[in-house]
FIKOL-680010 format. One record per residue (C-alpha): x negated, y negated, z negated; residue in three letters; residue number from 1. Coordinates in steps of 0.5 Angstrom, whole numbers. Each point is the difference from the previous one (the first is absolute). Example, Ala and Ser with C-alpha at 12.3 -4.5 7.8 and 13.67 -1.06 7.14 Angstrom:
residues 2
pt X = -25, Y = 9, Z = -16, rest = ala, nr = 1 .
pt X = -2, Y = -7, Z = 2, rest = ser, nr = 2 .
END
This chain:
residues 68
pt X = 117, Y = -319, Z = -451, rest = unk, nr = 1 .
pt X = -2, Y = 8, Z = 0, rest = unk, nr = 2 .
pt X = 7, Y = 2, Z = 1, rest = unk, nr = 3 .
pt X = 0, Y = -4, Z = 6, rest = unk, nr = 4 .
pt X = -6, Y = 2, Z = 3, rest = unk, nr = 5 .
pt X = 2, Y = 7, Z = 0, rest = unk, nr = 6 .
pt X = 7, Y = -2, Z = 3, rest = unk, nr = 7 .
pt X = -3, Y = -2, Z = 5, rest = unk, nr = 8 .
pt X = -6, Y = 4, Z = 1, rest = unk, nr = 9 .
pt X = 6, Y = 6, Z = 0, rest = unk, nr = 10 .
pt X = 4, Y = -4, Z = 5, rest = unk, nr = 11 .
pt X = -6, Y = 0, Z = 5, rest = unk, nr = 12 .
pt X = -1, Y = 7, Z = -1, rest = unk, nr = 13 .
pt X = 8, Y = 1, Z = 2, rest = unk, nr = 14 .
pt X = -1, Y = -4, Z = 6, rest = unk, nr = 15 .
pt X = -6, Y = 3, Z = 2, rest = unk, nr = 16 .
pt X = 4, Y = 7, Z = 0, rest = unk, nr = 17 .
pt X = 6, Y = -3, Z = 3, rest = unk, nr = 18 .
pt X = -5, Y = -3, Z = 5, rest = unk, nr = 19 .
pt X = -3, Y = 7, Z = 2, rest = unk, nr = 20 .
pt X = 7, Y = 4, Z = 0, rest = unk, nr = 21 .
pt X = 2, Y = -6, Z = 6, rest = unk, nr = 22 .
pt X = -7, Y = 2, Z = 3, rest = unk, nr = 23 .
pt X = 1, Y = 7, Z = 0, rest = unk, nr = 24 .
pt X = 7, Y = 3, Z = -2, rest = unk, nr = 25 .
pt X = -4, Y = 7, Z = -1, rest = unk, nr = 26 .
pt X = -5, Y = -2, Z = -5, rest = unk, nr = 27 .
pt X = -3, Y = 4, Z = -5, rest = unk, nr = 28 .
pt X = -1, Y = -1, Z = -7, rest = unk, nr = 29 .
pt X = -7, Y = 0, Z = 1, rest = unk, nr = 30 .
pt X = 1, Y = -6, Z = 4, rest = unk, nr = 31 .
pt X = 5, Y = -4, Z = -3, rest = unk, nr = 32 .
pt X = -5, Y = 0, Z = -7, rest = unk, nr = 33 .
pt X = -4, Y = -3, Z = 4, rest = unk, nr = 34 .
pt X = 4, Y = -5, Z = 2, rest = unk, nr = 35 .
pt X = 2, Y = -2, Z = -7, rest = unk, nr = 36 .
pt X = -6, Y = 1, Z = -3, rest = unk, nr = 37 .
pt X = -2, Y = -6, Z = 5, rest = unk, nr = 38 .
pt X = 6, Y = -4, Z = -2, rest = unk, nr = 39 .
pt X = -1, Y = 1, Z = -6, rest = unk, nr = 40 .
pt X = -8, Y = -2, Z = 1, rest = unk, nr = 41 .
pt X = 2, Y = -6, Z = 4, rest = unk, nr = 42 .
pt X = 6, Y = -4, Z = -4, rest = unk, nr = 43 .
pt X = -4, Y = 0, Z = -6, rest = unk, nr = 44 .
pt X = -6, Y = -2, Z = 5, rest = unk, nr = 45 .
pt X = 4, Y = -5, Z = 3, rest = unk, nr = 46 .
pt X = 3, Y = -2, Z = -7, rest = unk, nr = 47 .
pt X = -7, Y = -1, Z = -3, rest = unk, nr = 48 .
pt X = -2, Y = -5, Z = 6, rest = unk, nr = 49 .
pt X = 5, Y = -4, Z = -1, rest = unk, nr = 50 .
pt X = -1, Y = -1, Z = -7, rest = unk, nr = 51 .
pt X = -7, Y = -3, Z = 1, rest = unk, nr = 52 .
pt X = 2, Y = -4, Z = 6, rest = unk, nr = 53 .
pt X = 5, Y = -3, Z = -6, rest = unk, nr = 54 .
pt X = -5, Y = -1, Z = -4, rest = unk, nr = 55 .
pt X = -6, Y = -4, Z = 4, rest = unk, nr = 56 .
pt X = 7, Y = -3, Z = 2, rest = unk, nr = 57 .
pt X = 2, Y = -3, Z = -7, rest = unk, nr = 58 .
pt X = -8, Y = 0, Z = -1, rest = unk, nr = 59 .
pt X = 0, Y = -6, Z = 6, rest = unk, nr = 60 .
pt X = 6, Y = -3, Z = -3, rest = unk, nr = 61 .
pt X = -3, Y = -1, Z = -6, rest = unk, nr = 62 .
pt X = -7, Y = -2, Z = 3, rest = unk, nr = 63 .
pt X = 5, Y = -6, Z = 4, rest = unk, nr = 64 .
pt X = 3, Y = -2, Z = -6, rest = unk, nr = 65 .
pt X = -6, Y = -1, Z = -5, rest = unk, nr = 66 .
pt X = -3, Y = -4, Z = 6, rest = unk, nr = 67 .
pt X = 6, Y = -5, Z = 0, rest = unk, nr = 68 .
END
């Protein structure tokens, strides 16, 4: 999954970069590295979230079934 996390980890840093040249048609470079290191930061933040709340669920469905 290392592969992916990295896509999507580039694809929030293109976004954001997207995100602030639709903000601020004259962005310069130092703003638009900014907004790409954030996005960058921020999927694979977001990608880690979702991946423990996938886990506490699964974690739940087992706790269900072994009291069933």
């Amino acid at each position: 999954m290392g592969l992916l996390d990295t896509l999507g980890e580039v694809a929030g840093a293109i976004a954001a970069v997207e995100a602030a040249e639709k903000l601020d048609p004259d962005a310069g470079l130092l703003t638009k590295g900014i907004a790409a290191v954030a996005g960058f930061k921020g999927a694979g933040a977001l990608e880690d979230m979702l991946e423990k709340k996938d886990d506490s669920t699964s974690d739940a469905a087992q706790d269900d079934q072994a009291q069933a």
